[in-house]
C-alpha positions in Angstrom: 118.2 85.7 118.3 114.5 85.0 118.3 112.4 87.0 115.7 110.9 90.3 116.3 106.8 90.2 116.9 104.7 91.3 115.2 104.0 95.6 116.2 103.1 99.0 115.5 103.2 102.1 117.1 99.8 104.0 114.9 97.7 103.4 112.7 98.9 103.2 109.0 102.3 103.2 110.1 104.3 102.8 107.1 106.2 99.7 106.3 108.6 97.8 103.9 107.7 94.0 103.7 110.6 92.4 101.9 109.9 88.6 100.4 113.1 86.4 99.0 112.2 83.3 97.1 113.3 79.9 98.6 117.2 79.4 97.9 117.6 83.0 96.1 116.0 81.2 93.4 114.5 83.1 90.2 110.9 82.7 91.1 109.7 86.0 90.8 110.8 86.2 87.0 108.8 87.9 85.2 106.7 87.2 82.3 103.1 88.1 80.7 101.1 85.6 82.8 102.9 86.0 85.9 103.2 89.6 86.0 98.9 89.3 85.7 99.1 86.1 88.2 100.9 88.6 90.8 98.3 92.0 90.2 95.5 89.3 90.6 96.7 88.0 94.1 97.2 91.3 95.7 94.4 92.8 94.3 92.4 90.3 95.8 93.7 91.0 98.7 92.9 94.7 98.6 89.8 93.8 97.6 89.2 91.2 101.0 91.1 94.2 103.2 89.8 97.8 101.3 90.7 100.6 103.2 92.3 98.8 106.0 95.0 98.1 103.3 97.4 100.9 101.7 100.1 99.8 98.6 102.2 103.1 98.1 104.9 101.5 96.0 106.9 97.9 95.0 109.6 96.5 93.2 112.1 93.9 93.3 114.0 91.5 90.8 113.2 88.3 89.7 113.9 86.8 93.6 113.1 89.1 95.8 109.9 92.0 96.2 109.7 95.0 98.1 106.3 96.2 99.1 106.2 99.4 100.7 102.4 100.3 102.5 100.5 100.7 105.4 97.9 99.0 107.0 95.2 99.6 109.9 96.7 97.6 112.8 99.2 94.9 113.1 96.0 92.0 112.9 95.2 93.2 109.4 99.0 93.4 108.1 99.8 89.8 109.0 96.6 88.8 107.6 97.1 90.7 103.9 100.8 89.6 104.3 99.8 85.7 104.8 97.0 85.8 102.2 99.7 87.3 99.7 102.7 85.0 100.1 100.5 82.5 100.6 98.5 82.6 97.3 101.9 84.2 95.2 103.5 81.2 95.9 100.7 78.6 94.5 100.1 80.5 91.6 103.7 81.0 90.5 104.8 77.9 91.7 101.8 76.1 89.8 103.0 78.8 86.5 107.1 77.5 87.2 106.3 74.0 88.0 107.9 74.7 91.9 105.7 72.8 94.6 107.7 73.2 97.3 108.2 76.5 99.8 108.4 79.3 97.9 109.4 81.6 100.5 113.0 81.8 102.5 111.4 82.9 105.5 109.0 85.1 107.1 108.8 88.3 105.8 110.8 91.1 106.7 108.8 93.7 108.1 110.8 97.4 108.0 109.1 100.3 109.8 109.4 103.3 108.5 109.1 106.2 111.2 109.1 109.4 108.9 108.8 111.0 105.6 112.3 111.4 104.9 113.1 107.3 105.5 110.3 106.8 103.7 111.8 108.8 100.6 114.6 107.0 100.8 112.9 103.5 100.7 110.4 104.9 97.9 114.5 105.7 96.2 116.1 102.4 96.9 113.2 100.4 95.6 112.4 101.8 92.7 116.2 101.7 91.9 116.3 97.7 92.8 116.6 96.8 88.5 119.1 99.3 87.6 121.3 98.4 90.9 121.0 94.6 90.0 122.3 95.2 86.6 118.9 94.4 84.8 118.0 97.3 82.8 119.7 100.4 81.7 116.4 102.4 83.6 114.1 101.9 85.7 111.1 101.6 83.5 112.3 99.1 81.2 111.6 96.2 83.8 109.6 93.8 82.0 107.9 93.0 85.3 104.5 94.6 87.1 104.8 98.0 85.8 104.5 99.4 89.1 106.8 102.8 87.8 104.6 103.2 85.2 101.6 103.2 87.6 102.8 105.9 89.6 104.4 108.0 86.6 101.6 107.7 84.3 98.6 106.7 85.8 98.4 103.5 84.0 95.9 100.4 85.5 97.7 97.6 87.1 95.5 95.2 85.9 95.8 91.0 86.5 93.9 87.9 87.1 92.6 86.2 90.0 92.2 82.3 89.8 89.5 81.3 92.7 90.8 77.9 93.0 88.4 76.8 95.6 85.6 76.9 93.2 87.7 75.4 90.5 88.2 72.4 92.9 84.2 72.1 93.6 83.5 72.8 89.4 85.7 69.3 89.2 84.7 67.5 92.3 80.9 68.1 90.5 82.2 67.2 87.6 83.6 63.6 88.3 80.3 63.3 90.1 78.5 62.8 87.1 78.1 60.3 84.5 80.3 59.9 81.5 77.8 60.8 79.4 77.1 64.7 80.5 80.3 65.5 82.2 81.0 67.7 78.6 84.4 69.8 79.2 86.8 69.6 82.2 87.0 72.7 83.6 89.8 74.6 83.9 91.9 77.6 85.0 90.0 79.8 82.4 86.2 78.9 83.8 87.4 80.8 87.5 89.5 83.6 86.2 88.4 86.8 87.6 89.6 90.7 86.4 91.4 92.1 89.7 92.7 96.4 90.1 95.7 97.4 92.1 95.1 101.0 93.1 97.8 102.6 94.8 98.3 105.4 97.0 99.7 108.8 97.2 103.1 108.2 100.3 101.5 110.3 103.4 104.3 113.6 102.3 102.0 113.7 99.0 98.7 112.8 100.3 97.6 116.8 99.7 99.0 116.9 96.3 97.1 117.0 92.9 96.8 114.5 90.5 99.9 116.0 88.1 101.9 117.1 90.7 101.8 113.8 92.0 103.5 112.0 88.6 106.0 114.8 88.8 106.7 113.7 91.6 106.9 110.6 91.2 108.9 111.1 87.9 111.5 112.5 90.1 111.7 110.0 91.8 112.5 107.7 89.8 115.5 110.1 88.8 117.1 110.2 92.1 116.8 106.3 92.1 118.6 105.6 89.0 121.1 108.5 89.8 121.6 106.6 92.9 121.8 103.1 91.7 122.9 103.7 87.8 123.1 100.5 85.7 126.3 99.1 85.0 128.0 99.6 81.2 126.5 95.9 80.2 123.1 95.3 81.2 120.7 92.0 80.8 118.1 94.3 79.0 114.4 93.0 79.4 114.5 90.7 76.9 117.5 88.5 78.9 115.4 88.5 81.8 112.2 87.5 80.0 114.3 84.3 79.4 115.9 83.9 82.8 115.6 80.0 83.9 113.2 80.3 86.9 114.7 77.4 88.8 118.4 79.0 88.5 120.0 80.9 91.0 122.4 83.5 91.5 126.6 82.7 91.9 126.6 85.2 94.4 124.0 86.4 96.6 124.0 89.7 99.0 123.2 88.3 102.5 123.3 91.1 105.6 120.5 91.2 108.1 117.3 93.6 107.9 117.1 96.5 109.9 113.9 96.6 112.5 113.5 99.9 111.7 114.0 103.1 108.8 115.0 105.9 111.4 117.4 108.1 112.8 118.7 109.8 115.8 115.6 110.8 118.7 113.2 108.8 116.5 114.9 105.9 116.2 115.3 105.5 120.5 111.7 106.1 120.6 111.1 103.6 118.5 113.1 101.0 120.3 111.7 102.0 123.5 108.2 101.3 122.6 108.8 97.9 121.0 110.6 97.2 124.1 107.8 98.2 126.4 105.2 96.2 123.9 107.6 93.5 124.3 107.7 93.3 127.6 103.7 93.3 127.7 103.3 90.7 124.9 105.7 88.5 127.3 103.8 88.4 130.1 99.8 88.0 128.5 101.9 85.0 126.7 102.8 83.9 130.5 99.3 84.5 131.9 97.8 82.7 128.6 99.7 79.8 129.2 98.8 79.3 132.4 95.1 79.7 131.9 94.6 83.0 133.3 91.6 84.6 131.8 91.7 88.2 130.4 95.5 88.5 129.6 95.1 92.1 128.3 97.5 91.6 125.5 98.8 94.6 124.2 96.8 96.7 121.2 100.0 97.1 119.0 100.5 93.5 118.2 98.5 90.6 117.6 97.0 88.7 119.8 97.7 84.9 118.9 95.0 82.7 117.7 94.2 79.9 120.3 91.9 77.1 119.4 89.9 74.9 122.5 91.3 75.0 125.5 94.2 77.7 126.8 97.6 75.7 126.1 99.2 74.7 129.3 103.0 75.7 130.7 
């Protein structure tokens, strides 16, 4: 079966990307450096994207993330989502010594047609440490404290490495002679201070600022009432020292769900995509064969042609 494309019904629809590291290996584990290394690449994203971009929630283990948020159209989500895999995986694959492909796949894009799937997601991924038999609760997760952002209002806070001007800092540097080169520059001379903000989900959009944690703090309840930890848990300080290159025995593999709905909704969901689909098919026809104007549909992207039209 041939992936979905890339679509979306409205505006700030929201969505659940899911990420697995190449081979289910640990490559997400967290740590000090690559908890900031992670903060820093999306919040450069968000800062590329502002309001066209909107982070709700994430989580994960030490393979895998879930990122649940919206974004503007379908053009700017597979922008922000190449820009963030892209750039995740050269930083924590420079940190963990792991040059090759750091992804599985593409991502795996969920929609989420109401509030009450989108509860439930919010639930299931803030319960993903306690159901993997991590930590005893939610918040202990040594990695991005994403629960504490949304329970307490704390700063996600990390570090952005712009490597391009790293590579021209050295490029000048070799340029000159021996005798006034002084230091080699490094990773520290292009470290920039990056925010993650997140937002309220759209049920709590109208809520206040306390209500909100409460929220939230609930939340986080119903998730580890869900997903409780087992009796013997790897506590934070087992993952912490978690072999990045290792890989699980046994490894959960069932396909992804195009869609977080029920019933009516989820019909009307399918029928759309299949309309959009339909569409999308025949511009790609027209486009091949040269055809100027191929009116491709406004809920998906249009692909990104270079010269001349590619022939049939």
């Amino acid at each position: 079966m041939s992936r979905r494309l890339r679509f979306q019904t409205r505006e700030f629809e929201p969505v659940e990307l899911t990420w697995r590291c190449a081979q289910r290996r640990f490559l997400l584990r967290p740590g000090p450096e690559a908890n900031r290394r992670i903060v820093g690449v999306i919040g450069q994203a968000m800062r590329l994207h502002g309001d066209d971009v909107r982070i709700f929630f994430a989580g994960g283990t030490c393979n895998h993330i879930h990122i649940v948020a919206a974004f503007r159209d379908a053009e700017v989500k597979a922008a922000w989502t190449c820009h963030v895999r892209a750039n995740l995986s050269k930083e924590l694959g420079d940190l963990y010594g792991w040059p090759g492909a750091h992804w599985e796949q593409r991502s795996s894009d969920i929609h989420i047609v109401d509030d009450s799937a989108l509860y439930d997601r919010l639930v299931y991924v803030a319960g993903q440490a306690t159901r993997a038999g991590l930590v005893r609760r939610a918040a202990d997760w040594p990695g991005v404290g994403w629960i504490p952002a949304v329970t307490e209002g704390r700063r996600l806070v990390g570090v952005w490495y712009d490597r391009t001007r790293l590579y021209r800092m050295r490029q000048a540097w070799g340029a000159r002679p021996a005798s006034r080169r002084g230091r080699y520059p490094t990773l520290a001379d292009v470290a920039e201070v990056r925010f993650v903000a997140l937002s309220p989900p759209p049920m709590w959009a109208e809520v206040g600022e306390a209500e909100l944690r409460a929220k939230w703090r609930a939340l986080v309840e119903v998730a580890e009432a869900r997903f409780p930890a087992p009796p013997r848990v790897l506590g934070a300080a087992g993952v912490l020292r978690v072999e990045p290159h290792d890989r699980p025995v046994k490894s959960k593999r069932s396909p992804a769900p195009a869609v977080h709905a029920r019933g009516r909704a989820l019909s009307m969901w399918w029928a759309a995509y299949r309309a959009f689909e339909s569409a999308y098919r025949r511009a790609m026809k027209a486009l091949r064969a040269g055809i100027e104007g191929c009116g491709f549909p406004a809920e998906g992207c249009r692909p990104v042609c270079r010269g001349a039209a590619p022939s049939g």
